[in-house]
N, C-alpha and C positions, 0 to 999 in steps of 0.2 A: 557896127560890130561885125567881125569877120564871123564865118561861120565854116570857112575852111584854111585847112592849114597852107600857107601858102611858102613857095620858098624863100629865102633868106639872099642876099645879094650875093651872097661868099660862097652858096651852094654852086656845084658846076654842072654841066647838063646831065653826069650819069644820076649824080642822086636827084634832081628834078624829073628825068623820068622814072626813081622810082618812085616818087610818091604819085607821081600820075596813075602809076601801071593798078589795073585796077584786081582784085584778087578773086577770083573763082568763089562759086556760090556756095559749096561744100569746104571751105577754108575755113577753121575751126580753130581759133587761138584760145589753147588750153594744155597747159602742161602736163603731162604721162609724167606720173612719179611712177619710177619702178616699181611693183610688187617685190615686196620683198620675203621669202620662203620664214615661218619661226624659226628659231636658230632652237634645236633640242642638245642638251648636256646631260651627261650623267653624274650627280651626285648620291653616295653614297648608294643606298640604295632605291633609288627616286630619279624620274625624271625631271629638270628642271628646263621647260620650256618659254623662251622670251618671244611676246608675240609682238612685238614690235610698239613705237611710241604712239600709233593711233590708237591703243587700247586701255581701255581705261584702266585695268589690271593686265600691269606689262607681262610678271613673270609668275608661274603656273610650275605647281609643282605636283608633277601626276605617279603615284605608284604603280606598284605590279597588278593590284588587283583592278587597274582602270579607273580609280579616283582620281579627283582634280582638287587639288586645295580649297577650290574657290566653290566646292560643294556643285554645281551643274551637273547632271547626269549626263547633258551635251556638252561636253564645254569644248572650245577650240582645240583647245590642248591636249584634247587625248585624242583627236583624228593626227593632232601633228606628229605624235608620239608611235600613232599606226602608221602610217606614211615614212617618218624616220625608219620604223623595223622591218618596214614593205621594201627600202629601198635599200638595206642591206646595214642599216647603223647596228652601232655594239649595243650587246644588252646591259640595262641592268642587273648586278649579281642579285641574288636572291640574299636575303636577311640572314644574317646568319641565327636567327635567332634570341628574341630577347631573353635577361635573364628569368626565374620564376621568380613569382609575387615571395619580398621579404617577409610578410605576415603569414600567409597559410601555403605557400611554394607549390601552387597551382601554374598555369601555361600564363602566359601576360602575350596581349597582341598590342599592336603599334596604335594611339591615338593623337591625331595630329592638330585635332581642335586642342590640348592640354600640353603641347611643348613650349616648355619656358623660353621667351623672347628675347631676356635677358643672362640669362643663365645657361643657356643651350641644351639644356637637360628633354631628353623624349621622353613625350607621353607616353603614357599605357592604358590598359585596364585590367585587370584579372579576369578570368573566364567564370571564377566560383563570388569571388568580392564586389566584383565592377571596377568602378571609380570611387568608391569609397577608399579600397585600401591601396587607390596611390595616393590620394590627398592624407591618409593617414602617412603615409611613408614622405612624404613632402611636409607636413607640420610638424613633424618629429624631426625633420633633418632642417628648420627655419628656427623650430626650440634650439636644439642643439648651439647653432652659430648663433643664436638673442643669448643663450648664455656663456660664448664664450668671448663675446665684445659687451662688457657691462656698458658701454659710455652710450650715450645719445649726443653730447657732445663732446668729444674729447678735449681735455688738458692741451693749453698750448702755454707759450711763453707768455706770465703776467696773467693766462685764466686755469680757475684751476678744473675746468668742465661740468657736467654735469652726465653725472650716473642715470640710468634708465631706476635702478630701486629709490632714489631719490626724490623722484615725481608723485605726487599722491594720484590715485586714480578715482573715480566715483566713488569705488566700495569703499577705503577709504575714508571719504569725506561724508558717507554716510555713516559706518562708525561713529566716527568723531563727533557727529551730530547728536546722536540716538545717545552716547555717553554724554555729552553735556546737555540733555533731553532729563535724560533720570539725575543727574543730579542738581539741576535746577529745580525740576517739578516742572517744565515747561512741555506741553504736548502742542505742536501746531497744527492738531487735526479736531482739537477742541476746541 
């Protein structure tokens, strides 16, 4: 069994001495990946910081008031965010202002634990309501569109679908029960 690499017949005497030449004691075979700076954007009115793909939450989205999405009172992203403004980058504009709460038209601040993911609608809260009166302003506006698409499935060629008032729900099929209850004479709690 060999236990060293020895040359090959075809090799010619430069590359034989290089595998003889032997390498310094401080010789350190390890690749330097660049450092790479977060890369900071401005959306809207939010900084959106990418802290690059070793992190386990890439992108970081920090407002005016020094929050970080990802909730950290340290987090990366709002030193990269200082650094970007230390080094002369543009600001973010300021808000222009939400509108007032539709229910009692009090001041509404930004809340970003409650913007729709799918819908892209921002959060709020009211300053006098809370978060009650945007979930009211958000089930009132999910009413709205449940009654103006009846279907759960809609009609297609050869089905004729199925309407959402079609479905019986628990209460329902508890009715139905308690009326065939009295007039059977049948109680099942006796």
């Amino acid at each position: 069994m060999k236990t060293e690499l020895s040359p090959s017949r075809t090799t010619n005497s430069k590359n034989r001495d290089l595998l003889n030449m032997k390498k310094p004691n401080n010789f350190k075979l390890r690749e330097t990946l660049p450092v790479t700076a977060p890369c900071v954007l401005i959306r809207g009115c939010e900084y959106h910081v990418d802290l690059g793909t070793d992190h386990h939450h890439r992108i970081h989205r920090v407002n005016k008031n020094k929050e970080c999405s990802c909730g950290a009172p340290f987090c990366e992203a709002i030193d990269a965010v200082r650094l970007y403004l230390q080094a002369g980058g543009a600001r973010a504009p300021d808000p222009s202002g939400l509108p007032p709460c539709p229910i009692c038209g009090e001041k509404t601040y930004r809340d970003t634990n409650w913007d729709g993911k799918i819908t892209r609608d921002l959060g709020w809260r009211c300053s006098s309501g809370g978060l009650s009166h945007f979930l009211q302003v958000k089930t009132e506006r999910i009413r709205k569109q449940f009654l103006k698409n009846p279907w759960l499935f809609p009609p297609a060629p050869g089905y004729p679908g199925v309407r959402r008032d079609e479905l019986m729900t628990w209460e329902t099929c508890e009715r139905i029960h308690q009326q065939v209850f009295l007039t059977t004479g049948y109680d099942p709690r006796n």
